[in-house]
N, C-alpha and C positions, 0 to 999 in steps of 0.2 A: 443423534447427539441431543443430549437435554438441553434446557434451557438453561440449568447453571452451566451451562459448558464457556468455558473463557480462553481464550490467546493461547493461557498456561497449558493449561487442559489441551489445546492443540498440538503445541510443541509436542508433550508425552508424547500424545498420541504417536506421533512422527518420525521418536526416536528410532524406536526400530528399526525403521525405515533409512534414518540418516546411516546407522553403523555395520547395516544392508548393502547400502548402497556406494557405502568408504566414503565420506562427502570429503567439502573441501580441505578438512583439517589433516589428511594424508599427505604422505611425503611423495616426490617422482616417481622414487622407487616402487613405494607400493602399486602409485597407479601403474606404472607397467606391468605388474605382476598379475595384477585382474583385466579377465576377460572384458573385453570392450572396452576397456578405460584409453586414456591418451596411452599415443605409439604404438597402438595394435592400427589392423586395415579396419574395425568394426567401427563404422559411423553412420550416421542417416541424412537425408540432406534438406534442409530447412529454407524453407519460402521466404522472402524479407523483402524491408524496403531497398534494399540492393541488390534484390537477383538471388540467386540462389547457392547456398554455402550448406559444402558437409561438413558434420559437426562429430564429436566422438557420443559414442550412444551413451556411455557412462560418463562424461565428466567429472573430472575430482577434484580439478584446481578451475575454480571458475570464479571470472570477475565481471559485475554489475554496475551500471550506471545509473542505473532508478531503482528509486523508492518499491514501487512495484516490482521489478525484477528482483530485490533484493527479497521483500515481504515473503516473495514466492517461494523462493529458492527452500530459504530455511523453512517454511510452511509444509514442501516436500522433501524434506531431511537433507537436501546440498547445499551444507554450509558453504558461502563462497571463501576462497582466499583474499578478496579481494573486493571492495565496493566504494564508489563515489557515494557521498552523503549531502546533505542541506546543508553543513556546519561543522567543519571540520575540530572546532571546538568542542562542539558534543557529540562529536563523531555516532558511533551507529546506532539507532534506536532503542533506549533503555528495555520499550517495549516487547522486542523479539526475543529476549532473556539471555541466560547464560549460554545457549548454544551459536549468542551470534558474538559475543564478546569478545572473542580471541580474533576478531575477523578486520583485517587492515583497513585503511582508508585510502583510497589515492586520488586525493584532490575532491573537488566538489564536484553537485549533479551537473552543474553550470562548465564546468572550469576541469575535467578530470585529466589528472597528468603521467601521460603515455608512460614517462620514464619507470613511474614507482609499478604501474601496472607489468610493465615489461621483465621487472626484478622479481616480479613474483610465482615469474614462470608460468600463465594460466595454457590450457586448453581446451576454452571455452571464454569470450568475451561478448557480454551483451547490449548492446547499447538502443540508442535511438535517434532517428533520422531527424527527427525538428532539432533535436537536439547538439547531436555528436557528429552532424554532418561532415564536417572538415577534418573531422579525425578518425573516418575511416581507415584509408589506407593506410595509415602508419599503426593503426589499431591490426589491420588484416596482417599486416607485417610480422606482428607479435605473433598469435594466433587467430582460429577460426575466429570471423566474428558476425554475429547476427546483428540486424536492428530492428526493433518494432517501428513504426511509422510515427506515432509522436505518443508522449505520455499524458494526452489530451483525449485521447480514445476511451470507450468505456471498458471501465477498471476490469473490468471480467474476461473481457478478450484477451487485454497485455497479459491476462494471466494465463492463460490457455497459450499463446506463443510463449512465454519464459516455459512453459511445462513443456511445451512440443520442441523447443531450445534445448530441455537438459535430459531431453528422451524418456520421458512418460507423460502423455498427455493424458492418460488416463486418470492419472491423479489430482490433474487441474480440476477434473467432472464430481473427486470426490470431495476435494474441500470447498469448491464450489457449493456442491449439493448438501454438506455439511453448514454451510455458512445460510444459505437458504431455508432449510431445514429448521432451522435455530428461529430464523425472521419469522415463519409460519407459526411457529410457537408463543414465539413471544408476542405476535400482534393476537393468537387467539386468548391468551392469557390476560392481556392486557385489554382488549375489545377496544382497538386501534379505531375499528371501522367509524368514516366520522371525521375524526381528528384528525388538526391539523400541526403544522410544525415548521419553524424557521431559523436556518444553524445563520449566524453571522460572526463574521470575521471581522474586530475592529483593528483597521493598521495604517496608519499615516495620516490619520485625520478623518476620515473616510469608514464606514459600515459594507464588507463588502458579504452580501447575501449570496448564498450556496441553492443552486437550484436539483430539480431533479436527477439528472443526469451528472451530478457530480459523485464523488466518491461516496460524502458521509448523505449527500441527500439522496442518492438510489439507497442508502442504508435506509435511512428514516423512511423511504417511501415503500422497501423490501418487507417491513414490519407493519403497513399498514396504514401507516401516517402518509398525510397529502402535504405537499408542501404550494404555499397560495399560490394562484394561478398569477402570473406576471408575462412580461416579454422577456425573456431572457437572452433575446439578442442574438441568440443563436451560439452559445456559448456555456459554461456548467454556471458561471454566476455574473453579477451583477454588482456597480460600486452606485454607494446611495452617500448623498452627505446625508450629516447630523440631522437636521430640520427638517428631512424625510424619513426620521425613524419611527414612524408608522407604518410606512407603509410594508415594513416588517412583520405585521401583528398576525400572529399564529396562538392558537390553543396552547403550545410548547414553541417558546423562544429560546434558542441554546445560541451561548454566546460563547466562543474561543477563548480562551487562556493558557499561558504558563505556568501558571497558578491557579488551580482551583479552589482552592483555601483562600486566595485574596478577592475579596467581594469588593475592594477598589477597583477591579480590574474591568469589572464591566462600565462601560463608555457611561459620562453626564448625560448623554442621550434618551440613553435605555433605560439607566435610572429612574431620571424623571419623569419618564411616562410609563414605568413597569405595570400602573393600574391599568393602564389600555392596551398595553403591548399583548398580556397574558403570561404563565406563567414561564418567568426569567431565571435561567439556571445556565452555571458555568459549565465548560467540556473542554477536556484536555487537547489542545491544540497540537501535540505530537502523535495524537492518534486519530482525531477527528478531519484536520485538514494532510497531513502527511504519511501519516499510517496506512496506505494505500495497498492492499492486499489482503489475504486470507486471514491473516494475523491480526493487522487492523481489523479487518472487519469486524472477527469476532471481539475483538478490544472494545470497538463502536456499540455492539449488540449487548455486551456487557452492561454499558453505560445505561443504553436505552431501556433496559430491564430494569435496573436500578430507579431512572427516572420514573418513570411509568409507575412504578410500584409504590415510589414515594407519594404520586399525586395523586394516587388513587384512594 
């Protein structure tokens, strides 16, 4: 995959693959018609934080609880029927495009409600144990259901279980490898080696700094960017008040927004010390902090090409 390669560019890629593989936007009927799909015996049985559940190898009506499961799905062409979102007002990420649109909401990642998922008939539900704990069994009730162990884990793994979830893990290895692929690139293009970088999140008063092992900071550190050594607590980030917004200061400080068009947006903090902090540039907060998968990713790598290119 080239370095302009973007989200968009993935989806393409994928289509084939989604109308291959009948995704979620099939009726019962069809699914029973194809081999392996729901109501055949063909299934495989899948490892979880509850033991162990068979799953159909083809799923075609499949519902999602996370961000990641969700990213994934459509990444490998199974649109779900069905998915828990961050914000039931903005329902499903602008980002995943027109192939994830027509794709229902039921309830939030926090809050998902059993009823609307059970109306939508799935066979295949995927959730997670920090998460969805209490609403297993009424979740198993519905349909098969897996869960990953929390959505705290790193991002690359939950993707490889939703892939080994919807029966091809093989495909987790190639957008993985495609997503990777792309970082190699663009850190030699950009001659990362060196530089440093610090995404922060300002929300409730508070600067909450993103470390390595987070989503968008294993991205910036996949590309070659270091992100400053700290204590991390044992955790992907850290909450800093205002008066310690130094100790932020990275060659590249990317700060969160809803808007990246409003350069109010970045905190009085960061402002007023932007000459020491280094250089300060806004990123889309539905793909940097949420966008959590292949899709993200490349959304993320997008960005960072972009940035990079501009400061060079």
């Amino acid at each position: 995959m080239s370095s302009r390669t973007s989200a968009t560019g993935l989806l393409a890629a994928v289509a084939v693959l989604a109308l291959a593989a009948c995704g979620g936007s099939g009726t019962a009927d069809e699914a029973a018609a194809e081999p392996g799909a729901a109501g055949t015996a063909a299934g495989h049985v899948v490892t979880h934080a509850r033991g162990e559940t068979t799953v159909p190898d083809q799923p075609v009506r499949v519902v999602v609880l996370e961000p990641v499961q969700l990213d994934t799905a459509v990444a490998l062409g199974v649109v779900p029927v069905g998915a828990a979102v961050l914000n039931e007002a903005a329902g499903v990420p602008a980002y995943l495009g027109d192939e994830a649109a027509g794709i229902e909401t039921v309830g939030t990642v926090q809050e998902p409600n059993v009823q609307k998922i059970a109306a939508l008939a799935p066979d295949l539900i995927i959730g997670t144990e920090s998460r969805h704990s209490a609403l297993y069994d009424q979740l198993s009730d519905v349909a098969p259901t897996v869960f990953m162990a929390s959505q705290a884990d790193p991002w690359q793994d939950n993707v490889r279980f939703t892939a080994e979830a919807l029966g091809d893990p093989d495909a987790a290895d190639e957008v993985l490898g495609a997503y990777e692929d792309r970082c190699a690139e663009i850190g030699e293009e950009a001659g990362t080696a060196g530089m440093t970088a610090q995404l922060i999140r300002p929300r409730d008063g508070i600067l909450t700094l993103y470390g390595p092992t987070s989503f968008a900071g294993s991205t910036l550190e996949c590309v070659g960017l270091t992100t400053p050594e700290r204590d991390w607590e044992d955790s992907i980030s850290v909450d800093l008040s205002p008066e310690l917004v130094l100790e932020a200061q990275a060659d590249l400080v990317l700060v969160t927004t809803t808007d990246v068009t409003d350069e109010s947006t970045v905190p009085e903090s960061v402002r007023a010390n932007a000459d020491v902090l280094g250089d300060v540039r806004l990123v889309d907060q539905s793909t940097w902090i949420t966008g959590v998968g292949p899709l993200g990713g490349q959304a993320v790598l997008d960005d960072i090409e972009r940035l990079l290119s501009a400061s060079s």
